[in-house]
C-alpha positions in Angstrom: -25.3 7.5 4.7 -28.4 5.7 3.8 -28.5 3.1 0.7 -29.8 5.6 -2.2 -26.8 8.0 -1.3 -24.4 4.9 -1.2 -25.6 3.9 -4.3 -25.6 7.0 -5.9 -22.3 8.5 -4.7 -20.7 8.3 -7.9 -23.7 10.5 -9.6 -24.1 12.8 -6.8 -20.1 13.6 -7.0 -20.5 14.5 -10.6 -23.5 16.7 -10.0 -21.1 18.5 -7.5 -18.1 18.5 -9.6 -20.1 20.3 -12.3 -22.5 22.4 -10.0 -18.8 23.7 -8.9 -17.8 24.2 -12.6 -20.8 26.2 -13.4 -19.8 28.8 -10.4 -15.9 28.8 -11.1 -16.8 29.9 -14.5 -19.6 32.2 -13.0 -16.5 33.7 -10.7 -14.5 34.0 -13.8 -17.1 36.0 -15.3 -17.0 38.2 -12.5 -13.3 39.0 -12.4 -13.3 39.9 -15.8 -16.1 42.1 -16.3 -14.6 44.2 -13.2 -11.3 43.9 -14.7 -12.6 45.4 -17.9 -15.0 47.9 -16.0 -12.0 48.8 -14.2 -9.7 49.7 -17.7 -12.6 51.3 -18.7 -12.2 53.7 -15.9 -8.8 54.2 -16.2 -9.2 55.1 -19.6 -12.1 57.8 -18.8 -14.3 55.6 -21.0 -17.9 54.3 -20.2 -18.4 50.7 -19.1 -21.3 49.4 -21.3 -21.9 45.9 -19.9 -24.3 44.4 -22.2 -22.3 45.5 -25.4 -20.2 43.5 -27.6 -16.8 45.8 -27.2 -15.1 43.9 -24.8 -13.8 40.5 -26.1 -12.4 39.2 -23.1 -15.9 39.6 -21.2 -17.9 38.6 -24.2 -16.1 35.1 -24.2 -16.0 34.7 -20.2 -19.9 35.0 -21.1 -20.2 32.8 -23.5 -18.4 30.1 -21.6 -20.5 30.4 -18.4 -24.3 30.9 -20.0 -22.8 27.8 -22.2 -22.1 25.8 -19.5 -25.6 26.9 -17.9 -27.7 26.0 -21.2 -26.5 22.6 -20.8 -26.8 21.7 -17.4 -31.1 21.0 -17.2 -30.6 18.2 -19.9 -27.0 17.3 -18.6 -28.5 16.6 -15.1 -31.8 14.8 -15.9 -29.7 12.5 -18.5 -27.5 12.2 -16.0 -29.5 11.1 -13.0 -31.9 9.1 -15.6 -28.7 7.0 -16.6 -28.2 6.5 -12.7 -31.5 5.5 -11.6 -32.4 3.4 -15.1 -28.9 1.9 -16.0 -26.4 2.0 -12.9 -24.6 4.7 -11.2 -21.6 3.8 -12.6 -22.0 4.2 -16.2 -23.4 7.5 -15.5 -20.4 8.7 -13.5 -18.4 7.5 -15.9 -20.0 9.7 -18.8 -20.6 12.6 -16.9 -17.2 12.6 -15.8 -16.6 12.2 -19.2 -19.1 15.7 -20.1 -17.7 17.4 -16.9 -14.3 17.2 -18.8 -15.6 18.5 -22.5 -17.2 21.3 -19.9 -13.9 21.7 -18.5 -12.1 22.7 -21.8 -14.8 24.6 -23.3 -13.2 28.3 -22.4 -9.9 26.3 -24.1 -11.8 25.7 -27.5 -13.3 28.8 -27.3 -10.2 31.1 -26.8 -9.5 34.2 -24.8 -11.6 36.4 -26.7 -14.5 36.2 -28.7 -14.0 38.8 -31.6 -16.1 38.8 -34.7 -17.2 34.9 -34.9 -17.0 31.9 -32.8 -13.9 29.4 -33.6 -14.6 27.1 -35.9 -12.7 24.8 -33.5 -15.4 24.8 -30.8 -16.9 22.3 -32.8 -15.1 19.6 -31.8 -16.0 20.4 -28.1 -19.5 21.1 -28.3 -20.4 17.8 -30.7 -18.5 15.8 -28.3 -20.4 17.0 -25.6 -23.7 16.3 -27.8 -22.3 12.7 -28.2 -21.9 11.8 -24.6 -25.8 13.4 -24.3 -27.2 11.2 -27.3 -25.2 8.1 -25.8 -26.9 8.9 -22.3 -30.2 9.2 -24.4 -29.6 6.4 -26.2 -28.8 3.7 -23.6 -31.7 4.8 -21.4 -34.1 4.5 -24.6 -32.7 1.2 -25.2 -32.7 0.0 -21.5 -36.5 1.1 -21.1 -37.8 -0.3 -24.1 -36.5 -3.6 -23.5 
């Protein structure tokens, strides 16, 4: 392993950890949309995909495209922290973020019916938190 990758190991392990993440959730998505297509079926109705009719799908959705809008600023603040601060703060915060990513489909529920929980809240804000403190220190460390 050469010295950047040394250094960097704790970073590149969190980029891994939540590359994985992103795809678990993609695979979720994936089981439930053929797991609704296939009641669909059973029920002699028609599968409309990109519809709001199916809870279940509509919240295996939201998690994954979630998880997906956050990872470009995720990453950069991420690696950013690495380069400008150390590695080890920055593993330490995204391993942080990986978890609120983690328990997102748990704040979110099951099924996304007429309105998001107001309970996702807590998750998404602390996830904004660990990207402002990210933000923050790297502002702070380059201005001085």
């Amino acid at each position: 392993m050469n010295d950047f990758a040394s250094h960097h190991a704790p970073t590149m392990w969190v980029t891994l950890v939540y590359i994985g993440l992103y795809y678990a959730f993609m695979i979720r998505t994936l089981k439930v949309k053929l797991r609704v297509a296939k009641q669909c079926k059973e029920a002699g109705e028609r599968f409309f995909r990109y519809s709001n009719q199916y809870p279940e799908l509509l919240a295996a959705d939201r998690v994954q495209l979630n998880t997906l809008e956050h990872m470009p600023p995720f990453l950069v603040l991420l690696w950013l922290q690495s380069l400008t601060v150390s590695p080890q703060s920055a593993a330490a915060l995204g391993a942080a973020y990986v978890v609120v990513r983690l328990t997102y489909p748990l704040f979110l529920g099951p099924k996304l019916e007429k309105n998001i929980p107001l309970r996702i809240v807590i998750n998404t804000f602390t996830g904004y938190g660990i990207l402002l403190t990210f933000a923050i220190w790297q502002i702070t460390v380059l201005a001085a």
